[in-house]
C-alpha positions as CSV (number, residue, x, y, z in Angstrom):
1,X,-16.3,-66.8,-21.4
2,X,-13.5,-67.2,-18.7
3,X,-15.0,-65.4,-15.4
4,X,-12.6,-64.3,-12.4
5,X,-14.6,-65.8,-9.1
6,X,-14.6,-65.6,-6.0
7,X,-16.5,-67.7,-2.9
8,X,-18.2,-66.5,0.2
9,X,-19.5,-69.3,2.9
10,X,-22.6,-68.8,4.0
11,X,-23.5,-69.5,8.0
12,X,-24.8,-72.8,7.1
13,X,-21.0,-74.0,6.1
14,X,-21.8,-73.6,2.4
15,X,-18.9,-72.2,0.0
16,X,-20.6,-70.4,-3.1
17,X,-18.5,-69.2,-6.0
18,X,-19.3,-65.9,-7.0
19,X,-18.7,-64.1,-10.5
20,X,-16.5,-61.0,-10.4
21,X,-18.6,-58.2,-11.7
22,X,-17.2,-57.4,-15.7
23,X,-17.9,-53.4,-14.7
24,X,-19.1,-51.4,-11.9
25,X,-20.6,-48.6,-14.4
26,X,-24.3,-49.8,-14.2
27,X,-23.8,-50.0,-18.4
28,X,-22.5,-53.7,-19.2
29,X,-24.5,-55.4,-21.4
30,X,-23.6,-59.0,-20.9
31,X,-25.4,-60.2,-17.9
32,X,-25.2,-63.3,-15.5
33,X,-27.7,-66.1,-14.5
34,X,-27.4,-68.4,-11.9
35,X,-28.9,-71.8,-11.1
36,X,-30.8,-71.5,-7.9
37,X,-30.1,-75.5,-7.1
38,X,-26.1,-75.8,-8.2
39,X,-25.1,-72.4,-8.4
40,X,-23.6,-72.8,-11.6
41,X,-23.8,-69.6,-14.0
42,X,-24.5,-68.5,-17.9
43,X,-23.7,-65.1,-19.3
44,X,-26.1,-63.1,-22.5
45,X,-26.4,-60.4,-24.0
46,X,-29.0,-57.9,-22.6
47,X,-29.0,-56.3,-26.1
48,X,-29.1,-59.3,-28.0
49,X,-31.6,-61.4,-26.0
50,X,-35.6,-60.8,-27.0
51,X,-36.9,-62.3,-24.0
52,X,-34.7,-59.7,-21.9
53,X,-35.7,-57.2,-24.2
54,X,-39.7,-58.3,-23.8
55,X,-39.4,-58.4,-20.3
56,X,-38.1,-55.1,-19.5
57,X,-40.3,-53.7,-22.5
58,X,-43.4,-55.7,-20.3
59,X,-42.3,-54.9,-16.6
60,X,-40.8,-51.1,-16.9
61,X,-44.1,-49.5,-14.8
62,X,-43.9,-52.4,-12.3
63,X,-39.8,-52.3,-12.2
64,X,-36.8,-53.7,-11.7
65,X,-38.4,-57.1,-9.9
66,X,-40.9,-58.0,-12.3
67,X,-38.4,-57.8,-14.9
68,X,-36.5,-60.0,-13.2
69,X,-39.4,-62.3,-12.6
70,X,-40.8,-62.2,-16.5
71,X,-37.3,-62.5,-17.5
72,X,-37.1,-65.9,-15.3
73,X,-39.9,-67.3,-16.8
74,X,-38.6,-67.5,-20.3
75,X,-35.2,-69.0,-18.8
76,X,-33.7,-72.5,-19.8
77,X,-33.4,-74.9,-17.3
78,X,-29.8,-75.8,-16.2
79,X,-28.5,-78.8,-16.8
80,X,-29.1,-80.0,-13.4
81,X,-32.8,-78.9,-14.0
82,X,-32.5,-76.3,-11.9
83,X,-34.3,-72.4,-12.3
84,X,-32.1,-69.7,-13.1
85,X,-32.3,-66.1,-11.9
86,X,-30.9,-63.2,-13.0
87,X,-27.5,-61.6,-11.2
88,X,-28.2,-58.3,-9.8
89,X,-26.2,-58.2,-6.7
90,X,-23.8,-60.6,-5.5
91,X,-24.6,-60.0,-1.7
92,X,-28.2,-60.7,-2.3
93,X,-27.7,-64.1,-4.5
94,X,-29.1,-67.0,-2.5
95,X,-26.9,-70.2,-0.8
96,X,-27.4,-72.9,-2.8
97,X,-27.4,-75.0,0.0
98,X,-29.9,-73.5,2.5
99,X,-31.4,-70.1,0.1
100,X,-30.7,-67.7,2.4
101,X,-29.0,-64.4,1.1
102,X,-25.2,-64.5,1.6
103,X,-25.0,-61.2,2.2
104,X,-21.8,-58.9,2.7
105,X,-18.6,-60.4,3.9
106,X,-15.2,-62.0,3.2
107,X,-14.6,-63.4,0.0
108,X,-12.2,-66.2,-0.6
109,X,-10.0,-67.1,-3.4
110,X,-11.8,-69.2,-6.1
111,X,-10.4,-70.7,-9.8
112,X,-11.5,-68.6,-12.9
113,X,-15.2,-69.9,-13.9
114,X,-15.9,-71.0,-17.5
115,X,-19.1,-69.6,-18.2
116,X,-21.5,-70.8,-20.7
117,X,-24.0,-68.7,-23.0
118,X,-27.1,-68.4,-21.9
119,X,-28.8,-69.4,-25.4
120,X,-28.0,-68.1,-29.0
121,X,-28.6,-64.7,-29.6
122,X,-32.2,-64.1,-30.9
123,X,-33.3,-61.0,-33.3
């Protein structure tokens, strides 16, 4: 899937590329995770994916963060054998570089992302 992007540089010096959100409506169904150690992204489907489905079905009463966490768990390494976490806010995703949240700010002109499925839809 062909992303629009964008980069913000952190205060250590560090450009990350950022994926433009598909919709603002709070509805999408294809998500975005990102490699905590390259910053490189995959997309699924949050209706098509069981262990998204298992780990909002298991985390609901604890919310929003232990789904994220649970959800995590069951994640792929990326190819660089990095962890993945799930895209919730843009602001809040981590430098790759030094971890710290890059927060709100300019963003910069970045090429289109190709970005990869996550895994093959499960049943």
């Amino acid at each position: 899937m062909r992303r629009s992007a964008a980069a913000r540089t952190c205060a250590c010096g560090r450009k990350n590329v950022l994926l433009m959100p598909i919709a603002a409506c709070g509805t999408e169904t294809i998500w975005d995770v990102r490699c905590v150690k390259c910053g490189g992204y995959a997309w699924f489907d949050a209706r098509a994916d069981a262990g998204f489905r298992r780990a909002l079905a298991e985390g609901k009463p604890a919310g929003p963060a232990e789904v994220d966490r649970r959800f995590a768990e069951s994640l792929p390494p990326c190819g660089c054998g990095g962890p993945r976490r799930l895209v919730r806010e843009i602001e809040k995703e981590p430098c790759v570089e030094c971890g710290k949240p890059l927060g709100a700010g300019a963003l910069e002109e970045a090429p289109a992302v190709e970005e990869p499925p996550l895994r093959a839809p499960s049943p």
